[in-house]
PAZAPA-4460 file (N, C-alpha, C; in steps of 0.05 Angstrom, whole numbers, plus 32768, in hexadecimal, padded with zeros to 4 digits):
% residues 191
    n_x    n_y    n_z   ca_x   ca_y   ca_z    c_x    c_y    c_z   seq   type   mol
   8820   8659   83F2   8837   8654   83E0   884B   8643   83EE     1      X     A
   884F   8624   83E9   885D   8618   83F7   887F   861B   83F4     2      X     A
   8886   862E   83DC   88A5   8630   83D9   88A2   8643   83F3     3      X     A
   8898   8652   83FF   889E   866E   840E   889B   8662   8430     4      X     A
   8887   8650   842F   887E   863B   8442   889B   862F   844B     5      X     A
   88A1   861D   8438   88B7   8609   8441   88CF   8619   843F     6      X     A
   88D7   8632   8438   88F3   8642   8443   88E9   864C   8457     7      X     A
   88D2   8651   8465   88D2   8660   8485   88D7   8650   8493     8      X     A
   88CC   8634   848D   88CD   861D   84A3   88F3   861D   84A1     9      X     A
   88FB   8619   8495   891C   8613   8485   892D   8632   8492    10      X     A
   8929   8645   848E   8941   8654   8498   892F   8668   84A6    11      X     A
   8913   8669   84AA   890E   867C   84BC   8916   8676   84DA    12      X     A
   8912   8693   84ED   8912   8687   8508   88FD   8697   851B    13      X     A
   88F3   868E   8528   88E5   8696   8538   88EB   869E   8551    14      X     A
   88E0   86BD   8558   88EA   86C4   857D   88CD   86CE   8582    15      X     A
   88CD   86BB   8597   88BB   86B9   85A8   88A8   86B3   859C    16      X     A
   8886   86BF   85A2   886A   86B8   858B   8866   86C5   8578    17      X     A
   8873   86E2   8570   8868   86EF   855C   887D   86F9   854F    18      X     A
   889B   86F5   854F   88AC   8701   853C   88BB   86ED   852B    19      X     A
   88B4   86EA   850E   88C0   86DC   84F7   88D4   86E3   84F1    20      X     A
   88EF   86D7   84FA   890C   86E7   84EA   8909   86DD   84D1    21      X     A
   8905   86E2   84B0   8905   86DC   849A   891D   86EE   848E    22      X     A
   892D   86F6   8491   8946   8710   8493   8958   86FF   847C    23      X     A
   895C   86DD   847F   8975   86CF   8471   896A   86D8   844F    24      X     A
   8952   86D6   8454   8943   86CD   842D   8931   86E8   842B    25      X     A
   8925   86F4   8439   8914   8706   8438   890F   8727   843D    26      X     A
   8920   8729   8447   891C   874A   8458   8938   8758   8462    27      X     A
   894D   8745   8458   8961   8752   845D   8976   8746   8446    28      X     A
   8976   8732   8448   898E   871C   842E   896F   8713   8421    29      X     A
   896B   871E   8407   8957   8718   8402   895A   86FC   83E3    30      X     A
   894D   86EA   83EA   894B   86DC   83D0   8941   86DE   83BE    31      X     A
   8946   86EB   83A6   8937   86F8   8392   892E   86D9   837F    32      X     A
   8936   86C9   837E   892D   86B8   8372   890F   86A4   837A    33      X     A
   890B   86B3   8399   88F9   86A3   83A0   88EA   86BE   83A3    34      X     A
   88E8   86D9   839F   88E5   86F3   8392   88CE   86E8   837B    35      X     A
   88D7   86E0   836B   88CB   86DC   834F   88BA   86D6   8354    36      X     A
   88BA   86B7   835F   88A3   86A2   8361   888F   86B2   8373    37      X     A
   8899   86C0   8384   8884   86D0   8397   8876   86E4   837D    38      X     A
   8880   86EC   8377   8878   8708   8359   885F   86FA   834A    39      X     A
   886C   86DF   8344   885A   86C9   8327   8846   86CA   8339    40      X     A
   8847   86C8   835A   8831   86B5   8363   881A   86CE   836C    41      X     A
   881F   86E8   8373   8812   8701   8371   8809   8702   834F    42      X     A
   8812   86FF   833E   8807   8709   8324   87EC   86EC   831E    43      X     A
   87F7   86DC   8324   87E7   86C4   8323   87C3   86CD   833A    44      X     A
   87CD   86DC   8353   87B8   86E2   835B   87A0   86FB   8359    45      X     A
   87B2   8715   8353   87B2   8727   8345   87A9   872D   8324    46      X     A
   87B1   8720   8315   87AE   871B   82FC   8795   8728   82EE    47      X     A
   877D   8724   82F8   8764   8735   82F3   8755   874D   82FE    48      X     A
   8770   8761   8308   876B   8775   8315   877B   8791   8300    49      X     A
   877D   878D   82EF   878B   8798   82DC   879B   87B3   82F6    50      X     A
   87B6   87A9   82FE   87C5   87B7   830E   87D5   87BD   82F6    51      X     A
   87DB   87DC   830A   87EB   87EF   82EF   880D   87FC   8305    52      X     A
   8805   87F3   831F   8810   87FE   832C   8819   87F4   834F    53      X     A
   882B   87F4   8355   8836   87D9   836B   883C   87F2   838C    54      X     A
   8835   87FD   839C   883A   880A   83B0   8841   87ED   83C5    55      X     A
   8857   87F7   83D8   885C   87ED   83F3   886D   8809   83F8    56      X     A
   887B   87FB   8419   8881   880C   8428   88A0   8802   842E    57      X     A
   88B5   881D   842F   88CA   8818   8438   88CE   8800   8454    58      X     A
   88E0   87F1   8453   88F2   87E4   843F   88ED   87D9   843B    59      X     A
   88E7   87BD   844F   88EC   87A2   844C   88D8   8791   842B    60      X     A
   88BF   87A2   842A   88AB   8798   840E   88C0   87AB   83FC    61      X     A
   88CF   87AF   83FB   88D5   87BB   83E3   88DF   87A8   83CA    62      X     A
   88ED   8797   83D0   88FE   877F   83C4   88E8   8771   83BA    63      X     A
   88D4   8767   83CC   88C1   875A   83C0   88B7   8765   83AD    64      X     A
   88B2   8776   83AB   889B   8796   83A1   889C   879D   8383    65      X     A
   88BF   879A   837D   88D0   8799   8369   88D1   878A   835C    66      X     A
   88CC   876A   836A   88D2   8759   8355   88B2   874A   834B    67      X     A
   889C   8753   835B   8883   8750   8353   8879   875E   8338    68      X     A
   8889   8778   8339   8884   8788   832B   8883   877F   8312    69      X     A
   889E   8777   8314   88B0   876A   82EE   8894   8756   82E6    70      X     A
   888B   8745   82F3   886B   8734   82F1   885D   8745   82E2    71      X     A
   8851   8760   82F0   8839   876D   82E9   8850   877C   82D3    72      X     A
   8862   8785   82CF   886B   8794   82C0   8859   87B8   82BF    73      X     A
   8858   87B5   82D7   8856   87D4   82E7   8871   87E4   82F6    74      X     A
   8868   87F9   82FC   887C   8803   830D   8875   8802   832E    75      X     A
   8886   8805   8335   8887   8801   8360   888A   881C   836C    76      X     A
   8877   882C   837A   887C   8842   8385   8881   8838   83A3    77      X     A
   8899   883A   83AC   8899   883F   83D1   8899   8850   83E1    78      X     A
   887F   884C   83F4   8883   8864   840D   8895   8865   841F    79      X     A
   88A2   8884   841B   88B7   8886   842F   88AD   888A   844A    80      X     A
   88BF   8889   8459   88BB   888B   8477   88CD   88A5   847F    81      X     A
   88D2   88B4   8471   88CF   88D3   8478   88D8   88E3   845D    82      X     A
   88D2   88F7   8463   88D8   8914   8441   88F2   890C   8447    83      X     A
   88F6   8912   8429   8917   8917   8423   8915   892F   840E    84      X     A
   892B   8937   8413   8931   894D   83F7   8928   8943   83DC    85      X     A
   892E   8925   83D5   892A   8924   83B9   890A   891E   83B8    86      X     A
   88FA   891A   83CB   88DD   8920   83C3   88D0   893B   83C2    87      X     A
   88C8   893E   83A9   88CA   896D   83A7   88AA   8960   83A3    88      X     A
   889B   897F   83A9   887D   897F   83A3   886B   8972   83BE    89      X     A
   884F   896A   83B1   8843   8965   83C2   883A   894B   83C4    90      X     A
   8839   893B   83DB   8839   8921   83DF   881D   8919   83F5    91      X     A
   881D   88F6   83F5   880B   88F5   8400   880D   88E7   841C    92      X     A
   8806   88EF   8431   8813   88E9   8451   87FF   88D2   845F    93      X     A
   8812   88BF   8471   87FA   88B9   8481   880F   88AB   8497    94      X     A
   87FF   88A9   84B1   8813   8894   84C5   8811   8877   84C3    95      X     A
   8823   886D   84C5   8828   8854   84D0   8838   8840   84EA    96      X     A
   882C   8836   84EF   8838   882A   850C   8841   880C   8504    97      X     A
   8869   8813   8507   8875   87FB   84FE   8875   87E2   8518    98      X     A
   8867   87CF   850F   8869   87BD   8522   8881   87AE   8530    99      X     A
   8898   87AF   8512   88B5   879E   8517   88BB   87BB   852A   100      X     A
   88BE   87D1   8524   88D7   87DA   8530   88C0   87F1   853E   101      X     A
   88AB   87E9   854F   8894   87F5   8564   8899   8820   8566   102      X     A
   8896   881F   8554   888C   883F   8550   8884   884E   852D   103      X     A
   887D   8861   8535   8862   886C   8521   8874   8877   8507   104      X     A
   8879   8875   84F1   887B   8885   84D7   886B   889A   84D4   105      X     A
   8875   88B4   84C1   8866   88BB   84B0   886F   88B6   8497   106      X     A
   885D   88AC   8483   8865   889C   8466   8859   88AB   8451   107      X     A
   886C   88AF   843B   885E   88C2   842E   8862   88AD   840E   108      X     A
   884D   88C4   83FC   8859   88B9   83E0   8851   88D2   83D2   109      X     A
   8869   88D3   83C3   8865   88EE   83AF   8840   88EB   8398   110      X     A
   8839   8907   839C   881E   88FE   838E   8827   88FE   836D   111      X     A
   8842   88FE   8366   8847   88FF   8347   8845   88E3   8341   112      X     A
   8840   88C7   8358   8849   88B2   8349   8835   889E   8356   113      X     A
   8819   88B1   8361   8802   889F   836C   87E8   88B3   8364   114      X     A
   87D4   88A3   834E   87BD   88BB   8349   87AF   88AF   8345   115      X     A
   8791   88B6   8333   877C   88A4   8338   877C   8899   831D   116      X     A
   8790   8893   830F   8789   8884   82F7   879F   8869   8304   117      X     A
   87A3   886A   8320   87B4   8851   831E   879B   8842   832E   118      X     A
   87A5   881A   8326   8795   880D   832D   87B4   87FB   833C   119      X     A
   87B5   87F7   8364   87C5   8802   836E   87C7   87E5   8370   120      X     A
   87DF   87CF   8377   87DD   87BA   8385   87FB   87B9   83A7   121      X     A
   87EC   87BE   83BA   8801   87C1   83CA   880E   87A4   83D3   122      X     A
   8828   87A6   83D7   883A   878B   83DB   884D   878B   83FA   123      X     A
   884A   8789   8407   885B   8787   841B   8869   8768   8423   124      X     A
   8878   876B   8439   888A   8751   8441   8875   873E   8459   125      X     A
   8871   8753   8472   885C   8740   8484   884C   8758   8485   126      X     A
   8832   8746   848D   880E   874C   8497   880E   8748   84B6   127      X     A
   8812   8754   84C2   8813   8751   84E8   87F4   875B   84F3   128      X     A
   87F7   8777   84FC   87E2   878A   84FD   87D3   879B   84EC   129      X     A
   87DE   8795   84D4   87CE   879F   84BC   87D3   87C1   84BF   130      X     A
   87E8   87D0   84CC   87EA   87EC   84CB   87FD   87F8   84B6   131      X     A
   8813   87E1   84AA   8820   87F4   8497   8805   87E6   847B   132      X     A
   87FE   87D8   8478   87E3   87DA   845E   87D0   87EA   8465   133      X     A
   87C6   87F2   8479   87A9   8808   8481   87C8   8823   846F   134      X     A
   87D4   882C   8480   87E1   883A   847D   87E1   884A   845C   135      X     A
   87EC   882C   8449   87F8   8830   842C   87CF   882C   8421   136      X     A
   87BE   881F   842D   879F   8820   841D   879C   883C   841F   137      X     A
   87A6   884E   8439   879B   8867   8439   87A5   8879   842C   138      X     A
   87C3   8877   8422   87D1   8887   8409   87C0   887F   83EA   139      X     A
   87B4   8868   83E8   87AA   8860   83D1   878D   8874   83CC   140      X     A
   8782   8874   83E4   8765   8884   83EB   8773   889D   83E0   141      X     A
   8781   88A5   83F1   8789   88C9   83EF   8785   88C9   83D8   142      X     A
   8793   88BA   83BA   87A2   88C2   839D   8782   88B9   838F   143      X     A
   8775   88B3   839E   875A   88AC   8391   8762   8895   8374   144      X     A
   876D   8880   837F   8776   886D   836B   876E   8850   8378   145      X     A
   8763   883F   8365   8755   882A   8370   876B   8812   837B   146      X     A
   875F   87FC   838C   876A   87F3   83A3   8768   87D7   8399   147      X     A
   8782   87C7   8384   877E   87AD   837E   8778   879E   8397   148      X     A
   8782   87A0   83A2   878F   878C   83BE   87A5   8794   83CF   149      X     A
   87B0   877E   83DA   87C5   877F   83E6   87CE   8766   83F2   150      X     A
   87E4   875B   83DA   87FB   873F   83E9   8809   8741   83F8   151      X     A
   8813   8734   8409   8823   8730   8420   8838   8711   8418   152      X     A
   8851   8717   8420   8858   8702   8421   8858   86E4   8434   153      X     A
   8854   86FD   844C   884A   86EB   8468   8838   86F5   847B   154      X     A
   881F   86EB   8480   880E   86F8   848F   880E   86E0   84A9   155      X     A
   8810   86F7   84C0   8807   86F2   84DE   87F1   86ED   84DC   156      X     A
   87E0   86D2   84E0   87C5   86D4   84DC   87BB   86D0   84F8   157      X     A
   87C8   86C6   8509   87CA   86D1   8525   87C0   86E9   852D   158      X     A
   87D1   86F7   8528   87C3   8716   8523   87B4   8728   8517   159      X     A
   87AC   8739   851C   878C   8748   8515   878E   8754   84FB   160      X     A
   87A1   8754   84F3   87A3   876B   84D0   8794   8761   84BD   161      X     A
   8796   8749   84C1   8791   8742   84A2   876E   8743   84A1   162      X     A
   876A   8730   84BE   874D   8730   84B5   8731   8748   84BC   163      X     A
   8746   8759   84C8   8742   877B   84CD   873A   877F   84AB   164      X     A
   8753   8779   8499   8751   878B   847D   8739   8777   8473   165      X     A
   873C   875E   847A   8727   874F   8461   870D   8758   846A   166      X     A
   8707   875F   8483   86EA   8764   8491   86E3   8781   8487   167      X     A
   86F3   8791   8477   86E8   87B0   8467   86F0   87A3   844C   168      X     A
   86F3   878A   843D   86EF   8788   842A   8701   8783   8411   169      X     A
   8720   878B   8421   8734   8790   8413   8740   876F   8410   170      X     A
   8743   8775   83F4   8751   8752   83EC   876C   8752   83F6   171      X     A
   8773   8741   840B   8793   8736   8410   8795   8725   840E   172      X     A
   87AD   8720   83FC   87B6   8707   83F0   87D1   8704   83FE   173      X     A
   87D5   86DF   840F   87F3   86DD   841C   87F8   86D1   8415   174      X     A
   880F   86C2   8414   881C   86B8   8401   8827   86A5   8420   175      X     A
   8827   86A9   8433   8827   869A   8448   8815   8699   8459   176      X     A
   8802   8695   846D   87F7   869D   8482   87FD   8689   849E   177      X     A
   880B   8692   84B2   8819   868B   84BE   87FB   868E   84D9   178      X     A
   87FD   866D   84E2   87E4   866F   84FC   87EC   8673   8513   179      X     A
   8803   8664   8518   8817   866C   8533   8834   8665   8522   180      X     A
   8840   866D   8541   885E   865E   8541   8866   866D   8567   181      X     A
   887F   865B   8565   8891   8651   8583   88A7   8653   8575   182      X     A
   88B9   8656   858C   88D3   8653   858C   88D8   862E   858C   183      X     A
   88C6   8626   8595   88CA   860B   85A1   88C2   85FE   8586   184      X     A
   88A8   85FF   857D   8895   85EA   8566   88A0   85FA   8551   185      X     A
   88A6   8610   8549   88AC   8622   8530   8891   862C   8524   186      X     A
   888A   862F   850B   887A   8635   84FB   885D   861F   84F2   187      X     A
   8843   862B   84FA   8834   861E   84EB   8827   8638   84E3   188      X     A
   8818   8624   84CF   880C   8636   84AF   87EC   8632   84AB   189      X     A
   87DF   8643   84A3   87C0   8646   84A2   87BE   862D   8489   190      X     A
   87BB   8618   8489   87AC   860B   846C   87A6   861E   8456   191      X     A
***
C-alpha cells in the first residue's frame, strides 16, 4: 500500500535495525484518515472470506482494528493483557511475548464474544516475531472459530513471524513489508 509506504518513509524514524517509531500517525497520534484507507485496503483483501468478526490485541492494533471494522461492518473484540473486574465469567487465556516492550502477557478474551460461529479476521499494527498473532490464532483455536487471516499494517520481513505463520498456512496480509532499514539509509520495502 503505497499511501502507508510513503508516510513511513515521511514521518517515520528509525533506531537502530529493528525499531520503527510510527507513534506520529500510527500507534500513538493515530491518523484515522489514513485508518480508512488501511480498513478499504483489508476489505479489498479480505472480501471473500465472509469475516463476521475483527480480534487484535491491546493497544496499539486497536485503532486500526476499529476502523477496519466500519469496512467489514463487524464488531472488534480486544485481548486484554490482564483480568479486570469488568470481565465476569469465563474467558479464553494464552501468553504472549511483547517484542516492543520485551516481556510475556497473559491475554485473555471473554468466551461471551469469541465462539465457533465466528469467522475471525485478526488485525494488528506490526508483524516482528509473529508472537502477539501465534498468541491471538491460539485464542481463535480455543473458541473453535475459523481463522480468516491476519493483516498487519507493517511487517518486519526481516524477521521470522511472518514467514513462520505463512509456512503453517495462515494467510498474512501487510499492508507494508519492510526488508531492512538504518538509522543512516532509513526504510526499504519488500516489492
Amino acid at each position: 500500500m503505497e499511501l502507508l509506504k510513503e508516510r513511513i518513509r515521511r514521518d517515520g524514524t528509525v533506531k537502530g535495525t529493528d525499531v520503527l517509531k510510527v507513534d506520529s500517525f500510527l500507534n500513538h497520534q493515530m491518523d484515522v484518515a489514513l485508518f480508512e484507507a488501511m480498513g478499504r485496503e483489508f476489505l479489498r483483501r479480505f472480501a471473500d472470506c465472509g469475516v463476521n468478526k475483527i480480534l487484535t490485541i491491546e493497544a496499539s492494533g486497536i485503532g486500526i482494528a476499529c476502523v477496519t471494522a466500519q469496512s467489514f461492518h463487524c464488531p472488534v473484540v480486544f485481548a486484554k493483557k490482564s483480568q479486570t473486574k469488568n470481565i465476569a465469567g469465563e474467558v479464553y487465556s494464552t501468553r504472549v511475548e511483547s517484542f516492543t516492550h520485551g516481556r510475556v502477557y497473559d491475554v485473555i478474551v471473554s468466551k461471551k464474544f469469541l465462539g465457533s460461529e465466528d469467522n475471525v479476521l485478526i488485525i494488528d499494527d506490526f508483524l516482528a516475531n509473529g508472537a502477539a498473532l501465534e498468541g491471538l490464532i491460539d485464542l481463535v483455536n480455543q473458541a473453535g472459530a475459523r481463522l480468516a487471516g491476519a493483516g498487519v499494517a507493517i511487517e518486519k520481513a526481516f524477521q521470522p513471524g511472518g514467514d513462520r505463520l505463512r509456512a503453517k498456512g495462515i494467510r498474512v496480509e501487510a499492508l507494508a513489508r519492510v526488508k531492512s532499514m538504518s538509522e543512516e539509509n532509513g526504510v526499504e520495502f519488500v516489492d
